[in-house]
C-alpha positions, 0 to 999 in steps of 0.5 A, a space after each residue: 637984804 637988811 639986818 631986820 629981814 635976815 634976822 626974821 628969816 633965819 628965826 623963822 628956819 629955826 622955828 620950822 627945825 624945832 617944831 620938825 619931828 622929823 629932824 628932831 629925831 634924826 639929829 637925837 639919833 645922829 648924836 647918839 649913835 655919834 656918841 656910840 661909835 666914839 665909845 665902842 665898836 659894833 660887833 656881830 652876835 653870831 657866825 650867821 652875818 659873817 658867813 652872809 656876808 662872805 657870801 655876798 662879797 665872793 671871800 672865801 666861802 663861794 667862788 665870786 659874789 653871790 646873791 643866795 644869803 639863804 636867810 635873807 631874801 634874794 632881793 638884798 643878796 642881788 643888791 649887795 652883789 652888784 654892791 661888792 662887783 662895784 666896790 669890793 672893798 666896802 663892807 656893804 653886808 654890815 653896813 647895811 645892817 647898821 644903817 637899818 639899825 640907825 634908820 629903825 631908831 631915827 623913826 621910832 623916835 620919830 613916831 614918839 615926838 609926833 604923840 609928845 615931846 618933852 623931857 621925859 619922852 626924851 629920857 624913856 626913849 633915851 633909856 630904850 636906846 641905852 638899853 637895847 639899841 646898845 645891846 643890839 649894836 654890839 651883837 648886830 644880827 640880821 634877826 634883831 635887826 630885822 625885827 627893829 626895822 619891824 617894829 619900826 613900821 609897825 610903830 609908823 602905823 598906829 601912829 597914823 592911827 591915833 593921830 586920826 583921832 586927834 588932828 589932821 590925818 598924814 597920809 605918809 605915815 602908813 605908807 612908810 609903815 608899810 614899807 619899813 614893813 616890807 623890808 623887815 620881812 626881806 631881811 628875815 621873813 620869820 623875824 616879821 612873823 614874830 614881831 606880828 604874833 608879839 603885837 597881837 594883844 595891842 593890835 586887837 586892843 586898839 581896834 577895839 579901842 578905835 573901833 568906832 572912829 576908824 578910818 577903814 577905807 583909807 588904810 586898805 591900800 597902804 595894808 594891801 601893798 604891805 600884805 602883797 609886798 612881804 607875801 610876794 617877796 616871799 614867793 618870789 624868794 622861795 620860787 628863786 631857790 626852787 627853780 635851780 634844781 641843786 638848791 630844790 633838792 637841797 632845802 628838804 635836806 637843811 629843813 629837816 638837819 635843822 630841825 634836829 640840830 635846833 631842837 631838843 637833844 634825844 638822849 641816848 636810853 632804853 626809850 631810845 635805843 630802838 629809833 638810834 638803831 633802825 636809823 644806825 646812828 651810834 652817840 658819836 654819830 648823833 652828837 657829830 650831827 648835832 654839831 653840824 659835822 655831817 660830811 658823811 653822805 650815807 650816814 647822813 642820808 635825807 631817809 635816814 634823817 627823816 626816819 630819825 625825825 618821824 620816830 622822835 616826834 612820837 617820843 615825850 620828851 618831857 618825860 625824859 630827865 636828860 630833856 627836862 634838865 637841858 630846858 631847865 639850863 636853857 632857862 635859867 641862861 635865858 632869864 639871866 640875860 641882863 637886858 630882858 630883865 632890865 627891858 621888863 624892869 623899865 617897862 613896869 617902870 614906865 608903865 607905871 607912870 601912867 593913869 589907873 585904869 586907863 586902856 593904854 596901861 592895860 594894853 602894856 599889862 595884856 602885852 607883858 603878859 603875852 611876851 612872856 608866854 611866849 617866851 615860856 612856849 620857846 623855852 620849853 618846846 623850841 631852842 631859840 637864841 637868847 636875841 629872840 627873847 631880848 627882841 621879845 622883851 623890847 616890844 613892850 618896853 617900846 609900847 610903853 614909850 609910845 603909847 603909855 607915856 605919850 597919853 593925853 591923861 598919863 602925863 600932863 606934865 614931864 616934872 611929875 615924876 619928881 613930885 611922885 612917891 618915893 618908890 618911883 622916884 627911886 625906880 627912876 634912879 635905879 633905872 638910869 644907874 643899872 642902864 649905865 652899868 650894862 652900857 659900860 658892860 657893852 663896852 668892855 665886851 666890844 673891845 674884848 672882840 676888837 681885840 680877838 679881831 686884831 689877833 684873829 686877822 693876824 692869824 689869818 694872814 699868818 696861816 695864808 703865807 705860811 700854808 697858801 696852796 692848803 685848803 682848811 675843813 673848818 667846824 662852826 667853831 672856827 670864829 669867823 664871828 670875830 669879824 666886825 660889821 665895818 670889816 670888808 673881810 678881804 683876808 678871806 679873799 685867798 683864803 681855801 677853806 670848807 665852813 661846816 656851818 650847815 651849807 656842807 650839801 648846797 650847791 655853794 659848797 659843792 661848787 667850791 670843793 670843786 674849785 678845790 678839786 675835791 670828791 669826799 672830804 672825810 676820804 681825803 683827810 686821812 694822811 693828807 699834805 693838802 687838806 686839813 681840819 681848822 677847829 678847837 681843842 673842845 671839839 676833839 672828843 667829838 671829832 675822834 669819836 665819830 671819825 673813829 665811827 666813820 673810819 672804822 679804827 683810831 684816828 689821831 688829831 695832830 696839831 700842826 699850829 696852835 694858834 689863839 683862836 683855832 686849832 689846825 689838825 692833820 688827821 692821821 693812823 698814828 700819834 705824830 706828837 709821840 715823836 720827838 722830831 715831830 712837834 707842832 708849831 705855835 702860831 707866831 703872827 708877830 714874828 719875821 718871815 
């Protein structure tokens, strides 16, 4: 081959990657994640991914691996199953989280170059990485993630849709939207419905928009599978728990706990009383409930749960001073998050940029609106976690991206934005130093938790060779969640404990106490050499005052080991530390055996 020939041909493979959307975004995302992973580490948000990933690899909390996730449809837990049977020693549950996250990136950008490429689409998109990509790499949960990959499918499609009306129709673009789509309702199926419901106003506003050049027909199959795909799936998930009998009779019974524990808390009054009475829940009782601490079978019967919960729903809460000032602290926690209020903040920035009057910047406008209402509605009627709200807020932020600054009439050039006022300009800045500072926030929060992480482990194994044959009831405040999503979480693989997540009556947790030989765990702590409770010294109001409940007479927490992350209490009918020969043994992972 002459000089001349190779020369041509290696510019011609140049040009082909340049003028590639497709690997533009893939190579942009690679560094960029590349970059991210050099700086910090991702870490999980919540217990919620740790405990499913526990039970996917068979550690500690199931007797083997198991497909039932609960939250995420038995599709993905038969297939981390098979995964961790395979290879066990892989960390396949935060895996797959974190490559969703990087694929959701790669084609969200993607579906912004196929509008627009230039320095500025480059910059806003870069701002929407740092700003929520990062956030949601270090408090990765499988919500968060579910809604990117969403939003992801969602964006694939009214790309297809705008670039109808402008070029040659790409077939494959809603084919990938209605699978990301799928997917996303796989991993959490009430995450899809949200993201749906946020989308409204844009969705009708672009139908309306195309109304008229809409290409109907060639959207019916791609909008079938997706219909057919996500109802399906879900059937079929619902039909998986309803055909083993322990789990039918044990969905009710979470249904109607989490309702209660997730919601508003019923204060204890004159209002009140009656409805704690008929049910014969003491306070100790109710806030035991609340914290997930329901062991005991009687006092927490289905029938009594559901009377409690009938009686409530009469009630007007916020009439209730206790009710208004719990929503009012849940409020302001919510709105004090830093990447909602930066995410709003880009938006209006980005928004702005736009040309007056113009149906796409109207659209971002009507869904500002929206999100906020809803998030309005969830503070004020439902307890959701602060990420449902993040995910809200980075909907339009996204919107903006790919609809508003990618218009033909927004911005013909990348180079407006510093001949523009003043007052953008310094909005420009603004963003990109409040953007840095909350980045180097997420850094030092990622490395506060590899630390726990390290000492955590340490802990683990520490409790595992000095007490090997004890088995551990442990509440929610156990941090299982200072394990990391690249953690296999094998310290757990011989590790005998009880999590008191909200699982306590499914047939996982049945079937491990009887791998322990265990009939009532509330009856076999009292005095016990065997069984002990994991927990944390804020905890030990609540669990004296509902065991002296449940036992009917004072019952003593004596702390065995102290360690950084938990507490291990040994129950008993007296003060063991009032003895002098009785004294608890701080943890020492360090030192020698």
């Amino acid at each position: 081959m002459s000089e001349a020939q190779y020369q041509s041909e290696s510019a011609g493979l140049i040009n082909r990657l340049c003028s590639s959307p497709a690997l533009w975004a893939a190579g942009i995302v690679i560094g960029l994640f590349g970059l991210t992973f050099l700086i910090l580490t991702p870490v999980y948000d919540t217990n919620d991914d740790p405990v499913m990933g526990l039970v996917a690899s068979g550690y500690g909390t199931v007797v083997g691996p198991d497909e039932h996730l609960f939250y995420t449809n038995v599709l993905i837990g038969f297939a981390l199953k098979k995964l961790y049977t395979v290879a066990p020693l892989i960390p396949w549950y935060g895996g797959y989280l974190l490559l969703t996250q990087f694929l959701a990136h790669w084609l969200l950008l993607y579906s912004i170059l196929l509008l627009k490429r230039n320095r500025l689409v480059l910059f806003g998109y870069l701002m929407f990485y740092v700003v929520v990509g990062g956030y949601f790499l270090v408090h990765v949960q499988f919500t968060s993630t579910a809604f990117l990959i969403g939003l992801a499918g969602l964006s694939l499609i009214l790309v297809s849709l705008i670039l109808d009306n402008r070029e040659r129709h790409r077939p494959w673009l809603k084919w990938e939207g209605a699978c990301c789509l799928i997917f996303a309702s796989l991993i959490r199926f009430q995450s899809l419905q949200m993201l749906v419901l946020a989308s409204l106003p844009m969705l009708l506003i672009l139908f309306y928009h195309w109304f008229g050049s809409l290409k109907i027909k060639i959207y019916l199959l791609p909008a079938a599978l997706a219909v057919i795909g996500i109802l399906g799936c879900h059937y079929f998930d619902g039909q998986y728990y309803q055909q083993d009998e322990e789990w039918r009779e044990f969905l009710p019974y979470h249904a109607t706990t989490a309702s209660l524990i997730n919601y508003a808390e019923i204060p204890l009054n004159e209002q009140t009383q009656q409805i704690f009475t008929e049910v014969g829940w003491s306070r100790p009782d109710y806030r035991a409930l609340r914290e997930w601490i329901y062991l005991d079978q009687n006092t927490f019967s289905l029938e009594r749960l559901k009377r409690f919960q009938q009686q409530t729903d009469t009630l007007s809460l916020s009439q209730m001073p206790e009710v208004v000032d719990a929503r009012k602290e849940a409020t302001r926690h919510t709105i004090t998050r830093p990447v909602t209020y930066l995410s709003l903040f880009a938006t209006l920035i980005f928004t702005c940029m736009g040309q007056k009057a113009s149906w796409q910047r109207k659209s971002i406008k009507w869904s500002v609106l929206w999100c906020v209402l809803i998030m309005a509605y969830l503070i004020i009627y439902k307890k959701l976690p602060d990420r449902v709200f993040s995910c809200l807020m980075a909907l339009p932020f996204y919107f903006t991206l790919l609809l508003n600054v990618t218009g033909k009439e927004g911005l013909a050039a990348a180079g407006r934005i510093f001949r523009g006022p003043i007052l953008l300009k310094a909005s420009m800045v603004l963003l990109l130093l409040l953007s840095s500072i909350m980045f180097l926030g997420y850094v030092f929060w990622s490395n506060r938790i590899v630390k726990l992480n390290a000492q955590f482990k340490q802990e683990v194994h520490f409790l595992k060779e000095k007490l090997p044959d004890k088995v551990f009831v442990a509440l929610w405040t156990f941090p299982i969640d200072r394990f990391l999503p690249l953690d296999n979480q094998s310290e757990f693989k011989d590790f005998n404990y009880l999590f008191l997540n909200g699982l306590q009556r499914s047939p996982l947790f049945q079937k491990k106490m009887k791998a322990y030989e265990i009939e009532l765990p509330l009856n076999e702590l009292i005095g016990s050499r065997r069984l002990f409770f994991i927990s944390h010294p804020k905890m030990e109001t609540v669990l004296k005052d509902y065991l002296k409940e449940y036992y009917g007479s004072e019952v003593f927490l004596n702390q065995l080991y102290v360690g950084g992350n938990f507490v291990i209490y040994q129950l008993g009918t007296e003060n063991l530390q009032e003895d002098p020969s009785q004294k608890k043994q701080q943890f020492d992972p360090s030192q020698k055996k």
